[in-house]
N, C-alpha and C positions, 0 to 999 in steps of 0.2 A: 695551699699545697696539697696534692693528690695524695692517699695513700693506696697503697697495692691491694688490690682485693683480697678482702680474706678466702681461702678455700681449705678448709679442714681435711679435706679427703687429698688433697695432693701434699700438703705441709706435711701429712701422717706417714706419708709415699717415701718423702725426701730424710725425713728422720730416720725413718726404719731400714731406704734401700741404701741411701746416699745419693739418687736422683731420679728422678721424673719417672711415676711408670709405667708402661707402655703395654696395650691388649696382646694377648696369647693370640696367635693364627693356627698354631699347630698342633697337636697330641701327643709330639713326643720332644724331646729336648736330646740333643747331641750332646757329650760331655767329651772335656776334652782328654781323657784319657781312653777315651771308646768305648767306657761305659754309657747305659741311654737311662734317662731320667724319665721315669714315666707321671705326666701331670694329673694324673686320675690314680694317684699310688695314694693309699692314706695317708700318710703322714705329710704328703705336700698338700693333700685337700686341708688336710687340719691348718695346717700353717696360715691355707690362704681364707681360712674362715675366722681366725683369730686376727689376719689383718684387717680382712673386712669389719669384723667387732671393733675394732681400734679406729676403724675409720667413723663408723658410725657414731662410737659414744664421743668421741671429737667434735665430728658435726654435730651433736643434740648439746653438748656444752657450749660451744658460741653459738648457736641456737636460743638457748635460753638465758647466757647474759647477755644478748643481746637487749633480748626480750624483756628483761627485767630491769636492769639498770641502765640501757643506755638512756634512759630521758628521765634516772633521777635528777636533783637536785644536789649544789655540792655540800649545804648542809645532810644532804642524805646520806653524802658519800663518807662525813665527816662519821655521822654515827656510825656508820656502815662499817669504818674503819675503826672505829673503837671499840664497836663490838668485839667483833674480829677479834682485838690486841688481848682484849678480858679473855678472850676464846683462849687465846694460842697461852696466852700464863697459866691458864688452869689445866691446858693440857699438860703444860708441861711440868707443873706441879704433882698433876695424878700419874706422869710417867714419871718422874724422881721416887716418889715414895713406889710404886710399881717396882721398880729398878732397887731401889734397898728393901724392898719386901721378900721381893725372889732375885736377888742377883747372880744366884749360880743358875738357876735359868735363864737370864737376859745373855749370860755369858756362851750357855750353849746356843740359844738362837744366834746371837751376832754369830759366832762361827756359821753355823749354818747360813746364815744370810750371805758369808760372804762367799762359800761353795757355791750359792745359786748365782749370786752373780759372775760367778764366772763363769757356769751353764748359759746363761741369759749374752755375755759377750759371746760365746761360742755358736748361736743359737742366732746371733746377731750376724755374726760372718757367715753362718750359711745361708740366711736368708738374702744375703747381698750377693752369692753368689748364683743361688738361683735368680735371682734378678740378669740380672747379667748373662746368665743362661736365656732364659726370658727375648730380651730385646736378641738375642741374637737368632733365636728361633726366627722372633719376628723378620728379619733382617733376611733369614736365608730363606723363608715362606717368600719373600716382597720379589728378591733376586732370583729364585726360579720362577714366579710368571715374568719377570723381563728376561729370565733368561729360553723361553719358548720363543721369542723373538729375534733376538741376536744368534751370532755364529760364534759368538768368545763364552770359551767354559772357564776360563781361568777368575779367579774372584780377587783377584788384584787391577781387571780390564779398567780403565779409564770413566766407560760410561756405564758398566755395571755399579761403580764407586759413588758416582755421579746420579743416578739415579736413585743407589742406596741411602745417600745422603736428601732425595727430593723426599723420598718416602720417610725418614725421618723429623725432616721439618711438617712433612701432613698430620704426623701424628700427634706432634707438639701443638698444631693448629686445632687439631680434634679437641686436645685436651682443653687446650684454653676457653676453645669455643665455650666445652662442656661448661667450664665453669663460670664464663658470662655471664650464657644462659638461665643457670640457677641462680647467681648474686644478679640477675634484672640488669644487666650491664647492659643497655638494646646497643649505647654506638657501637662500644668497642663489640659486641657480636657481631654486629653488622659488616665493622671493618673486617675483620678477622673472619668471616663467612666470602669478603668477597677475596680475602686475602688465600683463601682454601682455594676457593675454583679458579683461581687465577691461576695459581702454582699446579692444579689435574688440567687446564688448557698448554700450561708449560709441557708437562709430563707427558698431554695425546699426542702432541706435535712433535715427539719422539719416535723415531720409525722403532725402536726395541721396546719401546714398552707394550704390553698387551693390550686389549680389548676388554678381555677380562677384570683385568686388574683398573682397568678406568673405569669401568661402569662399577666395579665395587667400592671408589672412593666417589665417584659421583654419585652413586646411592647413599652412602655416609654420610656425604654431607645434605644430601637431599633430607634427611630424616630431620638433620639438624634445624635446618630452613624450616621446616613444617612444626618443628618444636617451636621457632623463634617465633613462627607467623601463627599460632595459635596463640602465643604468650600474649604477641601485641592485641591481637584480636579480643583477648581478655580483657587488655587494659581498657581497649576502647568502650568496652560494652559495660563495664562495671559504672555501678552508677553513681558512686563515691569520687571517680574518676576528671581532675580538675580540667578546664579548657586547657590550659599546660600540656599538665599531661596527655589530656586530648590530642591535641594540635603536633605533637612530639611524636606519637605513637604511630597517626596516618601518617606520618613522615617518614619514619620506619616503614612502614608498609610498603607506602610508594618506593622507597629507598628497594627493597626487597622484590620490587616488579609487582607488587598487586596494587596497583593505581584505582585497579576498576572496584576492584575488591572493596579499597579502603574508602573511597568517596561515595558507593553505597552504605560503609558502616557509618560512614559520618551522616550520610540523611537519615540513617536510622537511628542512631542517638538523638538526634535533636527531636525525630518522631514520638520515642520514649521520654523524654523531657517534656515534651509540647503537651502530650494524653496524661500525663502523670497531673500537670497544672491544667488540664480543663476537666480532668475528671473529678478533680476537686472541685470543682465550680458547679454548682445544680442552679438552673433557673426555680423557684419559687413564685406561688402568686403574691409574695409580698414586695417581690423584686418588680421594679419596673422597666418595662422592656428595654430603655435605654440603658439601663444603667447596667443587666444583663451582658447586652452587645458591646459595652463602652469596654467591660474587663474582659470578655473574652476577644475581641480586637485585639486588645493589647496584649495577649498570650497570642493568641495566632502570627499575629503580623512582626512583633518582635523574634519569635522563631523563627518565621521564616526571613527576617532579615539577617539574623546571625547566621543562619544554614546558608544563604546567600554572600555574606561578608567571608564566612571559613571556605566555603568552597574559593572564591576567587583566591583568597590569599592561599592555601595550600595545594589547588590544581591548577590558577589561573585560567589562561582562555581556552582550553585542551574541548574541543567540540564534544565529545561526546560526555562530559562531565555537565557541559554547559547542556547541553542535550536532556541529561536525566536529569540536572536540578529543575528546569522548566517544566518537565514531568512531574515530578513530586510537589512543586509548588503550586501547579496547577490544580491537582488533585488535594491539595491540603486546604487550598482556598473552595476547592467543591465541598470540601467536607463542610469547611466552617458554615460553607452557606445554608447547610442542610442544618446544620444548628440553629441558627439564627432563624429560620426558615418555621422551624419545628417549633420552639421553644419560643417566640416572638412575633413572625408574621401572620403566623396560620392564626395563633387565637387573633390577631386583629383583624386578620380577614372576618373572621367569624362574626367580629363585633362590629363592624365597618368603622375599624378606629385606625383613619388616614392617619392621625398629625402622629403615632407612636410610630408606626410602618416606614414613612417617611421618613424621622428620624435615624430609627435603627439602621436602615439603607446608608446615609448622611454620614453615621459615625465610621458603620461599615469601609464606605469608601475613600472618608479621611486618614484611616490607616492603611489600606489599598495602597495609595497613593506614594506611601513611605518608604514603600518598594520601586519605583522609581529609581531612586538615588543607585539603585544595584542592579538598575538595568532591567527589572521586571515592571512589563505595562502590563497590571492583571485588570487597572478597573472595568475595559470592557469585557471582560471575560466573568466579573462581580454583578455586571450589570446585566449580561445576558442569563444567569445565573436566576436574579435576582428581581428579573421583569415579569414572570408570570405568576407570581406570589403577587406581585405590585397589581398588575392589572386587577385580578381577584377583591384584594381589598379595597382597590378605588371602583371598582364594580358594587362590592358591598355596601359604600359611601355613598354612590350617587344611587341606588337602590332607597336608601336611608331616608334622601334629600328627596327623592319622588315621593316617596310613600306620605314623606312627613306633608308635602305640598297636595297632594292630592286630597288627603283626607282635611285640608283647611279648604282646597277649592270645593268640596261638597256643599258649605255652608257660608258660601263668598253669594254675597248679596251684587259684587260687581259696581258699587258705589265707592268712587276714589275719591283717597285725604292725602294732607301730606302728614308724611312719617317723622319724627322725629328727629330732625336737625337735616329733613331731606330737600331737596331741590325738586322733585317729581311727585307728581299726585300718583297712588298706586291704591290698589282694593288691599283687602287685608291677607290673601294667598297671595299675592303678588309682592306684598312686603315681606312678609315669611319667605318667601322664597329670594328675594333678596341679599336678607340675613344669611341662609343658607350659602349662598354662590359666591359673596363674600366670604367666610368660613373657608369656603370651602377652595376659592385663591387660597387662603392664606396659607393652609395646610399643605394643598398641591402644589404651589409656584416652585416650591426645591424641584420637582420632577424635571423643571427645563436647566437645571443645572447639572442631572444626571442626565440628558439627551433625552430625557423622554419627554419632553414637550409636547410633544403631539396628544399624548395620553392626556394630558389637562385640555386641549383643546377643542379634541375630539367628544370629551364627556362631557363638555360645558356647554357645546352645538347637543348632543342628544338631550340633554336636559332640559332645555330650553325647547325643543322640537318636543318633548315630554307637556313641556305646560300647556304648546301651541293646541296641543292635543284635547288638552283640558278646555280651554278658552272655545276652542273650535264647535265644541258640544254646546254650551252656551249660549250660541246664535240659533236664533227663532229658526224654522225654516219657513219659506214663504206661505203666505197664507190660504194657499188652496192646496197645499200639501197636508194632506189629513193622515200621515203616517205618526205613527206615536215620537213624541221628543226624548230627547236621552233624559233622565231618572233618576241619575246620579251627579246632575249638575244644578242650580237653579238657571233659570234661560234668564236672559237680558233683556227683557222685553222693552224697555225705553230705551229711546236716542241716550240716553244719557247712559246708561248700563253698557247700549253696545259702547259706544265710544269708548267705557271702562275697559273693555275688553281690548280694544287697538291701546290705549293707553298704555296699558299693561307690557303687552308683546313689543309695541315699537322702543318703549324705555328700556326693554332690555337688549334689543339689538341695535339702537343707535347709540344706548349711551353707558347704561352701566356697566354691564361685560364689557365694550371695548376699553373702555374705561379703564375698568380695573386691570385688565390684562395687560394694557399700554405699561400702567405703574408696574404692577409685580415684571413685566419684561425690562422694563428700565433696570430691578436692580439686580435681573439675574447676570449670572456670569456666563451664560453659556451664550456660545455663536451662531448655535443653530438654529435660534430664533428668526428664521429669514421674515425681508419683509413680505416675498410674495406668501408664504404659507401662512402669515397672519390676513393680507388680504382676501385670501380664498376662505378662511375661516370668517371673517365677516362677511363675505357674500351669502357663507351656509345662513349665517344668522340670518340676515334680509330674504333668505328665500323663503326659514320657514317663517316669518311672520308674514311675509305675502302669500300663503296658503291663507291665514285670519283674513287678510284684507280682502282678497279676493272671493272668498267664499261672503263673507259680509256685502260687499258690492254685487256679486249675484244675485243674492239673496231679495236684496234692497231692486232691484231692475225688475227682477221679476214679479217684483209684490206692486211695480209702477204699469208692469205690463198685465198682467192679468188679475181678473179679481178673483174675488173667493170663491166662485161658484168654477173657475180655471178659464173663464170666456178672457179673450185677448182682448185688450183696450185699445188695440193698435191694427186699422186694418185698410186695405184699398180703399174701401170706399168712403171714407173719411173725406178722402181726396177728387174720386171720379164721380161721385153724386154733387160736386159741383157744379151750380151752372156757372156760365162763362159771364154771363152780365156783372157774378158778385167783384162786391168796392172793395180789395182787396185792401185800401188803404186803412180801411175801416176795423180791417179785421183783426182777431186776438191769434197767438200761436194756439194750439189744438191742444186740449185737456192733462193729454200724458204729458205735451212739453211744460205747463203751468206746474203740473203736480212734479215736474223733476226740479222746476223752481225753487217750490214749496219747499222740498226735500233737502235740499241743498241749504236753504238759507238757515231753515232749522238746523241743521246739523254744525252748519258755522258757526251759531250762537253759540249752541251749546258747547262744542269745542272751546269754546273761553275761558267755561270754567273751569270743563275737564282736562284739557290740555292747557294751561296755563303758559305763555311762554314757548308755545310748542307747537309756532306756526306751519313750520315746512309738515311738520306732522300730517297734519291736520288739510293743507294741501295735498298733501300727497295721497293720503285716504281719499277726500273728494273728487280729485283727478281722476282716480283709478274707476270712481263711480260712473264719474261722466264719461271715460274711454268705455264703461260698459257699455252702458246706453248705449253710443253711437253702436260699436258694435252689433248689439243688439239687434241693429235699424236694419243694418249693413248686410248679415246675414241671419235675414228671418226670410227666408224662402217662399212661406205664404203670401205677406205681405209686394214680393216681387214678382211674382206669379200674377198676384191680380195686378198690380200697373202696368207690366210690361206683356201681359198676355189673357187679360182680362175681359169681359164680354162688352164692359165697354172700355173705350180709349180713352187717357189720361186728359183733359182736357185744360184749356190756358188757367181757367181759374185755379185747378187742382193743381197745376205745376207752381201757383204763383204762391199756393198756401202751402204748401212742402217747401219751397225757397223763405217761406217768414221760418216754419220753423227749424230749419237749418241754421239759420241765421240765427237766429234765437237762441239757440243751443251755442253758436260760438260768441253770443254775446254775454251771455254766462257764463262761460268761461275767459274770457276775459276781462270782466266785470271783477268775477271771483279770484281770477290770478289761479284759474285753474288749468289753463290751457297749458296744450305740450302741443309737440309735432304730431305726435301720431293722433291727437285729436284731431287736429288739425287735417291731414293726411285724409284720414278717414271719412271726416263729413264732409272732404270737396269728391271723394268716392264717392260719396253717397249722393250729394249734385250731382256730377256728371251722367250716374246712373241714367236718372229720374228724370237730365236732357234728352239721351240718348230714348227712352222709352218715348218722348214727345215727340221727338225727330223723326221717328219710326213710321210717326203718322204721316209725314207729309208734312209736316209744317216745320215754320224757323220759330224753334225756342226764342232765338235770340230778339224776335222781334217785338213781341209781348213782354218779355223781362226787363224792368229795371233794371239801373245798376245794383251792383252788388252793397256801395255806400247806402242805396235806399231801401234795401232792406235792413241793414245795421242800423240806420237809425228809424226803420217803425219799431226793430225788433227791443232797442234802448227804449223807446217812449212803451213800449207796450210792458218792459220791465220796472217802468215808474209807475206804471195803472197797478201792474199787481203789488206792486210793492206796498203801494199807498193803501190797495184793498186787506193785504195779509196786516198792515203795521194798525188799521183803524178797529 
């Protein structure tokens, strides 16, 4: 059950006048005998300065029992009242003995007390009369501005009565309002503030009422409203202030038309709540990064879920509410990043410590996420944030993983084992680097769950084009190249070293990286993993270890074509210092093609041990030799110059020993299972050439030439001769 508000200063009103009391407008008071009361006369200032005392010591007494006893205890109230009782017997003990001590003087006061009280009723009726005087000032102040309006002078008119009566009720509304306001009453102000301006739209839409007189109770009440919206605007900002009371107060607000007003106070409360709990929180270097990010997350993210959850339930979907909250939360989640940023990325960039970075990212964006539920997608906006910190420290990482590989390939002998519970023979910088790229998946694979996949894929192709770099120095250069070797590598100088060296590159582009990326993509969760952008990332791989192969297979051609002094081992007249009588059937392929035999078959062996199991390997380096060679044949310009334009002409013997070792060359490669097409391709280029320069002569190639079967098989029996020669 409600009780009526207390108000000390109006009860004090109703005691004293006999009802309600109403503000002076005027300076002078009409009396009704046609004497005039003047309000500025002493003895009525006295008057009203002794009720304003009356008013006040009123208010400071419910003031202070409020203050005091409402929230004792009723054992308190118990003593409280016992005291009291001891009190009131000894007073009235010491007023008996008082009273027979001096009772001819108790006798003359009581008379005198009872003269004053009849001052005091006397004293009482004239202050009821000024009262009364009072409201009717006010009344006839109210009635001449509506009567500047109207054409009736008489004060009995209908609608001067009727308006006199509006203006009474505004005053009563004043009052009450007043006292709302001070007892924290916000609804009933609220009602009774819009119960005011309803009653002055009543009053404007009176053709007799003034202009004047409206804009002076619209300014009344205006002050009231700005008293009220201050009050509220307290509540909201105090910081004792409950979600309750919170959520009550922007209510009022909005109630009152400041919508915009209140839904900034409310992001700025939870702003002061949010700084208040992270400025308690100092990162430490005995904190570890995650655990840092894991409690400030959880200050961030749950603020802005609850600043999220209060805006919707007390503005709903009002666009421009929705508007600044995405504002604020956008910029609350910048802040946080620059935390996290500061206090946890940077020093790991510094240190190239991926798997803490990573993480803190991870926890970061799991409570990101939680915002969701309220309609806020921030993780891209966390991650764009959040990317160039990332790059940095996986720049610092794979910095780490070179630095640490290089200074092992200084002192790589390029002799391959297997590793420890491995499948692949590797040197010892190539195992080390291994360990690292694994690591270093392990750490990185979350990146393809934050979208940045690429960033792992992309630094895993440089890394790797990093070692190719290393490996590449390693290789001999041919041997009538007298430029100095690089100085910071040991060279490969055996078959068996270089092979170390393809070993090395091919294992990590055919098998371990794709390998391992295959797994860690299996368990990521993200979609972006397309398959074409993994395809293309395995071709980067195969391209840079075909920079090794290729530079190896030049290397290895040119040390078959010229010797050390740089003279060519390969030249026309090899061929045109034939005479024509020679037994062609007799005869061996030409030195360079024997010694590409040579070369080959060595290399195959030794690929058994070195490549273990790693036959396409091992194909595919060999192939790439012998597409050199031909090559080579194909476009060496000198060599074509003298057959096809030579001082002498190409003659039957010299085309039939160019056709063995043509053939020779593709019996090798199919022998060795080295052949492809564009071997293929190419040395019937290089036949038809070496026709065409016969032809030139006048003569029919075709009638001197065997078939093409008889030279495949001298070119097989002359690969039993040498074979038999290199195996005795």
């Amino acid at each position: 059950m409600s009780s009526k508000p207390c108000n000390p200063v109006k009860d004090t009103y109703v005691n004293l006048l006999g009802k309600p009391s109403v503000r002076s407008r005027a300076l002078h008071l009409s009396l009704g005998n046609g004497t005039h009361f003047d309000r500025h006369h002493p003895e009525t200032e006295l008057l009203i300065d002794e009720l304003r005392s009356a008013k006040l010591k009123r208010s400071d007494g419910c003031i202070f029992s409020d203050s005091k006893y409402v929230t004792m205890s009723e054992k308190g109230l118990r003593h409280l009242c016992a005291e009291l009782a001891n009190l009131k017997k000894a007073s009235t003990d010491e007023m008996c003995q008082h009273v027979y001590a001096n009772y001819k003087a108790f006798i003359s006061t009581s008379l005198e007390l009872s003269e004053l009280e009849g001052e005091i009723i006397n004293m009482r009726t004239l202050v009821s009369e000024q009262a009364s005087l009072i409201h009717g000032l006010v009344d006839a102040v109210q009635l001449e501005f509506i009567s500047d309006k109207v054409d009736v002078a008489s004060e009995r008119d209908p609608v001067v009565e009727e308006n006199q009566a509006s203006l009474q009720d505004i005053e009563m509304i004043l009052d009450n309002l007043d006292v709302f306001i001070a007892e924290r009453s916000v609804n009933e102000a609220v009602a009774t503030l819009y119960e005011g301006e309803e009653m002055i739209m009543q009053i404007s839409e009176d053709d007799q009422a003034g202009d004047t007189l409206i804009k002076q109770l619209q300014t009344t009440l205006s002050e009231r409203r700005e008293r009220l919206t201050n009050q509220l605007v307290e509540v909201v900002q105090h910081a004792s202030t409950s979600r309750r009371e919170l959520c009550s107060a922007i209510s009022s607000l909005c109630r009152l038309g400041e919508g915009h007003h209140a839904h900034s106070l409310l992001l700025k409360v939870h702003k002061q709540k949010l700084l208040s709990n992270v400025q308690g929180l100092r990162a430490s270097s005995t904190w570890y990064g995650g655990a840092y990010t894991f409690t400030l997350s959880q200050f961030v993210f749950s603020a802005l879920s609850q600043a999220a959850k209060d805006s919707q339930f007390l503005f709903g979907e009002q666009a421009s509410c929705v508007s600044e909250l995405l504002l604020w939360v956008s910029d609350e989640v910048a802040d946080f990043a620059s935390l996290v940023e500061r206090h946890v990325l940077l020093p790991a960039s510094t240190t190239g410590c991926l798997h803490a970075a990573v993480e803190c990212v991870q926890t970061a964006l799991g409570y990101c996420s939680l915002l969701e539920d309220e309609g806020l997608m921030l993780c891209p906006t966390l991650l764009k944030l959040f990317r160039p910190i990332l790059e940095k420290t996986l720049q610092a990482y794979v910095q780490h993983i070179k630095d640490s590989v290089v200074a092992l390939a200084l002192v790589d002998d390029w002799v391959v084992s297997f590793p420890s519970g491995a499948h692949l023979k590797l040197s010892t910088s190539a195992q080390k680097f291994q360990k690292l790229m694994l690591e270093f998946f392990e750490d990185a694979v979350p990146l393809a769950n934050m979208q940045l996949g690429g960033l792992l894929l992309d630094n895993c192709g440089y890394l790797l084009d990093c070692y190719v770099d290393i490996l590449v120095k390693a290789i001999p250069k041919p041997r009538f190249d007298t430029s100095s070797d690089a100085k910071d590598v040991i060279l490969a100088k055996t078959e068996r070293q270089q092979l170390g060296l393809w070993a090395n590159a091919s294992a990590f582009a055919e098998d371990i990286l794709p390998r391992e990326e295959a797994r860690k993509r299996a368990q990521s969760t993200a979609s972006s993993s397309r398959g074409s952008e993994t395809r293309e990332w395995k071709r980067r791989l195969q391209r840079s270890v075909e920079r090794l192969r290729d530079l190896y297979c030049q290397n290895q051609v040119l040390d078959l074509f010229f010797n050390e002094e740089g003279l060519s081992n390969f030249n026309a007249d090899a061929y045109l210092l034939l005479e024509d009588d020679t037994d062609i059937s007799q005869a061996m392929p030409s030195p360079l093609c024997q010694e590409l035999f040579f070369k080959l078959n060595k290399l195959n062996q030794v690929s058994g041990d070195v490549l273990p199991g790693r036959e396409r390997t091992t194909v595919s380096l060999l192939s790439k030799l012998l597409e050199t060679f031909v090559f080579f044949i194909l476009e060496d310009h000198g060599f074509w110059e003298g057959i096809e334009a030579g001082a002498r002409p190409l003659g039957q013997a010299g085309l039939q020993k160019f056709m063995l070792d043509m053939h020779f060359v593709i019996q090798i490669a199919t022998q060795g299972h080295y052949s492809t097409r564009r071997i293929g391709t190419v040395v019937l280029e290089i036949i038809n050439r070496a026709i065409e320069a016969f032809d030139a002569e006048g003569l029919d190639p075709y009638s001197i030439l065997p078939e093409d079967e008889w030279f495949l098989q001298l070119a097989a029996s002359c690969m039993e001769k040498l074979s038999f020669q290199n195996s005795a």
